[in-house]
C-alpha positions as CSV (number, residue, x, y, z in Angstrom):
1,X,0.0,0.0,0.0
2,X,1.1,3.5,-0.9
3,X,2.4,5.3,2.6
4,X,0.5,8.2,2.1
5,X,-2.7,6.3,1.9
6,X,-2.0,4.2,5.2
7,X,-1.2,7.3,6.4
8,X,-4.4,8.6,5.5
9,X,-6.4,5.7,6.8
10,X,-4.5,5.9,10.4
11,X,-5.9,9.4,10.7
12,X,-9.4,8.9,9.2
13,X,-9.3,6.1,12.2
14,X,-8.9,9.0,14.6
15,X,-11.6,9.3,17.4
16,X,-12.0,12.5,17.0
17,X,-13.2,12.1,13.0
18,X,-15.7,9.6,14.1
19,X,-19.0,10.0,12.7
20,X,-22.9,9.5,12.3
21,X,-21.8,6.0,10.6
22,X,-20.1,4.7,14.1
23,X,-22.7,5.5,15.8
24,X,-25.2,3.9,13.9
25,X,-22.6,0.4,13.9
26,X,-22.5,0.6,17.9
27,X,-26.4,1.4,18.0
28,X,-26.6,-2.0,15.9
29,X,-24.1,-3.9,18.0
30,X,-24.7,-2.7,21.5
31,X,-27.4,-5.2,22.7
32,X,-25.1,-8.4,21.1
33,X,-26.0,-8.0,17.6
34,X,-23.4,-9.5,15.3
35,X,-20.6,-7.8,13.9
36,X,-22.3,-8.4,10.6
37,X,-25.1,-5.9,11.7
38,X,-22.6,-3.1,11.6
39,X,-21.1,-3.5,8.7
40,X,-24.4,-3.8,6.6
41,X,-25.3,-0.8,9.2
42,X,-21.9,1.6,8.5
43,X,-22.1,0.6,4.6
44,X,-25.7,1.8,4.5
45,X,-24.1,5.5,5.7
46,X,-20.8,5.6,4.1
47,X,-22.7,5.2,0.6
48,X,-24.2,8.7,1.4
49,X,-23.7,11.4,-1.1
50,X,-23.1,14.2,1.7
51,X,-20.2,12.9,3.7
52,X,-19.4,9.2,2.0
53,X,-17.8,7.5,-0.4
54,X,-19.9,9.1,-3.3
55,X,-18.6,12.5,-1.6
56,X,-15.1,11.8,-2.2
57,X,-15.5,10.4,-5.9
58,X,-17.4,13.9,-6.0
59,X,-14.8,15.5,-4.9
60,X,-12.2,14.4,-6.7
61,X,-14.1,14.7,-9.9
62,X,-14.6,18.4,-9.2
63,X,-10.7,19.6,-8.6
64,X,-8.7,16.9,-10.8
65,X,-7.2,19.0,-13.2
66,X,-7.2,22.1,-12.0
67,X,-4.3,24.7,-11.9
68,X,-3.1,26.0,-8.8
69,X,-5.4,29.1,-8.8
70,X,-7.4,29.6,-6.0
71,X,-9.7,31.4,-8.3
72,X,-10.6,28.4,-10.0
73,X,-11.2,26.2,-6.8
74,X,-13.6,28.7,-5.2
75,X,-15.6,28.4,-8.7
76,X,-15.1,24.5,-9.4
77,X,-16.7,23.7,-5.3
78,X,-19.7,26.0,-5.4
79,X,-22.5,24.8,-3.4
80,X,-25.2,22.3,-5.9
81,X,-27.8,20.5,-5.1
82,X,-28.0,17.0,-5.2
83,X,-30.7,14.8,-7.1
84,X,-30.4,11.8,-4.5
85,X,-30.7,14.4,-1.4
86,X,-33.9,16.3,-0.8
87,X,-30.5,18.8,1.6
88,X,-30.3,22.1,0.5
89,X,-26.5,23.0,-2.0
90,X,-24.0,21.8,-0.3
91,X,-20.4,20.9,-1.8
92,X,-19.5,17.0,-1.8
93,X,-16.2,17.0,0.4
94,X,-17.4,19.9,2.3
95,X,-19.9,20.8,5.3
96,X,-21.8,18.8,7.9
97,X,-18.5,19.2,10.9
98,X,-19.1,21.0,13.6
99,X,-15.9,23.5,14.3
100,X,-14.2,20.9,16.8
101,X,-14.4,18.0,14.1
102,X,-13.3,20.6,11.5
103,X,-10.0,21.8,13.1
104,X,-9.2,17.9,13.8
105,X,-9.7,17.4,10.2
106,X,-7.6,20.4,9.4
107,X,-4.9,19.0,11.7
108,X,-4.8,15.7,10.3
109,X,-4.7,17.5,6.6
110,X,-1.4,19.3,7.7
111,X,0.3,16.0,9.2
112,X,-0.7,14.4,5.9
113,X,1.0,17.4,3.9
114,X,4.3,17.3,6.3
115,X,4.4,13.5,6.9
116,X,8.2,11.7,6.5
117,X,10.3,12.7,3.7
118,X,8.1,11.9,0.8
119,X,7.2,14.0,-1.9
120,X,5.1,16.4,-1.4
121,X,1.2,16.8,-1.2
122,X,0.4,19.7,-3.5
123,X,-3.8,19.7,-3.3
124,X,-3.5,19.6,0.5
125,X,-1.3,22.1,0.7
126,X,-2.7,24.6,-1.6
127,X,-5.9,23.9,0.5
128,X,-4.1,24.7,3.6
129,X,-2.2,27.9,2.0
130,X,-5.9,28.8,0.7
131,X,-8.4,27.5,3.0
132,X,-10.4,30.5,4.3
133,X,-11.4,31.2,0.8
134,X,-11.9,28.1,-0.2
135,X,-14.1,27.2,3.1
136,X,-16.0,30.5,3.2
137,X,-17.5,29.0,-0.3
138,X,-17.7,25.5,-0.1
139,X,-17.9,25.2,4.0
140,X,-15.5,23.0,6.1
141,X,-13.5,20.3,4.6
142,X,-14.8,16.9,6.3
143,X,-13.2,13.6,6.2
144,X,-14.7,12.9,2.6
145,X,-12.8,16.1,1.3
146,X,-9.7,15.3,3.1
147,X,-9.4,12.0,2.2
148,X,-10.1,13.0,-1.4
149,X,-7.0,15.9,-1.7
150,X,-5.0,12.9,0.0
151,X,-5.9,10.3,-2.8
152,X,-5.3,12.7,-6.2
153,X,-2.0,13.7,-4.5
154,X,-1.5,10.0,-4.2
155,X,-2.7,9.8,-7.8
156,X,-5.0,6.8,-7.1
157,X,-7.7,6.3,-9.2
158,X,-11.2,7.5,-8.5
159,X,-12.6,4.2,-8.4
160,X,-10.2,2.5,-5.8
161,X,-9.8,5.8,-3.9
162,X,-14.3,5.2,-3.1
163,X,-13.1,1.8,-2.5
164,X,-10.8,2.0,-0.2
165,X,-12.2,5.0,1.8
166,X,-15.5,3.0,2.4
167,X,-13.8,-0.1,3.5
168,X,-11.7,1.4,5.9
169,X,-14.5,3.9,7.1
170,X,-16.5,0.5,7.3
171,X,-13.7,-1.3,9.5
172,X,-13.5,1.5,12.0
173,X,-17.3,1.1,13.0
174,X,-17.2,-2.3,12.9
175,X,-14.2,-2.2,15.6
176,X,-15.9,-0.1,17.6
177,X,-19.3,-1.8,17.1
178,X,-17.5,-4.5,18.5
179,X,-16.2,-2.8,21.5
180,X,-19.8,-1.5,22.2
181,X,-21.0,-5.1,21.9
182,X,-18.4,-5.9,24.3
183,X,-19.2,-3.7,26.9
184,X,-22.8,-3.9,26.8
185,X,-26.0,-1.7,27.6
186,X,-24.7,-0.7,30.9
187,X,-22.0,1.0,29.8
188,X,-23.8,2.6,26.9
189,X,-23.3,6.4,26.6
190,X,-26.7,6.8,26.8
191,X,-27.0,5.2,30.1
192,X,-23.9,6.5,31.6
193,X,-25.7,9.6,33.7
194,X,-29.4,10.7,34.2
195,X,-31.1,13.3,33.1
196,X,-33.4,15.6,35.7
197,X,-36.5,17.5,33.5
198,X,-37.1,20.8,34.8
199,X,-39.9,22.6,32.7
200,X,-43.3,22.8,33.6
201,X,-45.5,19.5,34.4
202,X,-47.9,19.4,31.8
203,X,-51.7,19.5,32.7
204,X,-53.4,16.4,33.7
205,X,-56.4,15.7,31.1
206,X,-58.5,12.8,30.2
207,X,-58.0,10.6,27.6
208,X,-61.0,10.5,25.4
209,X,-60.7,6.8,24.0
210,X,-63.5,7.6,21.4
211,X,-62.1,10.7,19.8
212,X,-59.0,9.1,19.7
213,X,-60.1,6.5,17.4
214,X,-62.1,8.6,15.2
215,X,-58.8,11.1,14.6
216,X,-57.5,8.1,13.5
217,X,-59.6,6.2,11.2
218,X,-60.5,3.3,13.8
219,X,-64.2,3.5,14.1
């Protein structure tokens, strides 16, 4: 394997650049569900137009071949819409980070650029030199975008670079699918602390079991 690329996949593996997809492989794991339940869980999200593999093939699509002119990037990500996504424009590569996630990516972008004594990594360091004009238009590079500057610097091919970011996206939540599993409900974030309400009580009314039904449809 290319260095750059393991590389890329060690920081993609990064707690802090987990996503909605592990999540969703833990939610499917943590009651003792089998490890096959994640991975048909995490593929079902990393095949996502927004942040997934389709995002990086996007991606790449959009800034192979252009010149170093940061002129030409702000035009070539514009904000589109999407005919798979009823989400309003949004820039395949870019958006849906919060600011946390999106200086972690940013961080990991930079150790890709400066990593060892390899060549160079021209795209993610003209995004670097350039990013607050690029992000101002397109919004914050996310793991789709960053892995997609690391593959055309790596020159791999569109097809293998969708491959091989969903597969490893896909091992990650299956690992930690497995470590949910392990652990169990108990120690499930969502049971790790209780919650207190504190607004109003709401009013006590009667429940009219006739109107219910006829609202709907029953009777």
């Amino acid at each position: 394997m290319n260095p750059a690329v393991a590389d890329l996949i060690r920081e993609l593996a990064d707690d802090r650049l987990f996503d909605e997809g592990v999540e969703a492989a833990r939610n499917a794991c943590v009651a003792g569900a089998s490890i096959a339940s994640a991975a048909i869980t995490a593929a079902a999200w990393y095949d996502n137009p927004l942040t997934g593999a389709p995002a990086v093939a996007e991606c790449m699509a959009r800034l192979s071949g252009l010149t170093f002119q940061v002129e030409d990037w702000v035009e070539a990500l514009q904000p589109r819409s999407h005919p798979e996504t009823s989400d309003p424009e949004f820039t395949a590569g870019f958006g849906f980070v919060g600011s946390a996630q999106g200086e972690a990516i940013i961080a990991a972008c930079a150790r890709l650029v400066q990593a060892g004594d390899r060549p160079g990594a021209p795209r993610g360091a003209f995004f670097l030199e350039h990013r607050r004009a690029i992000e101002a238009a397109a919004g914050r590079l996310n793991q789709a975008g960053l892995a997609a500057l690391a593959f055309l610097d790596c020159a791999v091919e569109r097809d293998e670079a969708e491959r091989t970011f969903l597969v490893c996206r896909i091992e990650t939540a299956i690992a930690e699918a497995q470590r949910a599993r392990s652990r169990g409900l108990s120690a499930f974030p969502f049971f790790g602390e209780s919650y207190a309400y504190e607004g109003p009580r709401p009013p006590e009314r009667s429940l009219d079991l006739d109107a219910l039904r006829r609202r709907m449809g029953l009777v």
